[in-house]
N, C-alpha and C positions, 0 to 999 in steps of 0.2 A: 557587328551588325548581323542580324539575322535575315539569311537569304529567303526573298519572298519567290522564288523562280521554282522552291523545292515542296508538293502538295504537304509532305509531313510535319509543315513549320506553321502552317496556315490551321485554324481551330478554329468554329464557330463563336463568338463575342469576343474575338480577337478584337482591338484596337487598328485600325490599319490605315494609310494612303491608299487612294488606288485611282487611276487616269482611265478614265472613262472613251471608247471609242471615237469619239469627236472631239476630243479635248487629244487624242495621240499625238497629233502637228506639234504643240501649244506646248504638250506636258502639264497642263497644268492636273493639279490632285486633286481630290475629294476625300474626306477621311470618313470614317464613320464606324460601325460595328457591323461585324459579317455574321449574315443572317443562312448564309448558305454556299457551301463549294460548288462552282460549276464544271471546273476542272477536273475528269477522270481521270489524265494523267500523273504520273508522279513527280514529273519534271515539264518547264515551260519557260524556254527560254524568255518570255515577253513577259512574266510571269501570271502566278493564278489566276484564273476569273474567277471571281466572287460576286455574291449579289447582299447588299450591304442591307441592315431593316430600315433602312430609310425607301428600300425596291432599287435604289440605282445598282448598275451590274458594271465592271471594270477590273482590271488586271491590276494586282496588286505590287505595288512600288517600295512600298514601305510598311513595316510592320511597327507602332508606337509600345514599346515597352513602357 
């Protein structure tokens, strides 16, 4: 499985999960395609924020190969 926590695994029209600020309790995902990195660092333990082209923005959980 590819670690989503590391900026250099995350790619714009990536495939991804990703749990959205309000949903963090819940866990629950959102998938969608990454329209943009918001993450400057190169590591995030909670992993990356991303803002997917659907506009929602969330830390990525999961990458769908």
């Amino acid at each position: 499985m590819i670690d989503a926590r590391q900026r250099k695994n995350i790619k714009e029209d990536l495939f991804v999960e990703i749990v959205q600020k309000h949903h963090q309790q819940s866990g629950e995902l959102t998938h969608g395609i990454v329209s943009k990195i918001l993450t400057n660092s190169t590591r995030h333990p909670h992993g990356i924020k991303v803002q997917l082209k659907s506009g929602l923005i969330g830390r990525v959980k999961n990458i769908i190969e």
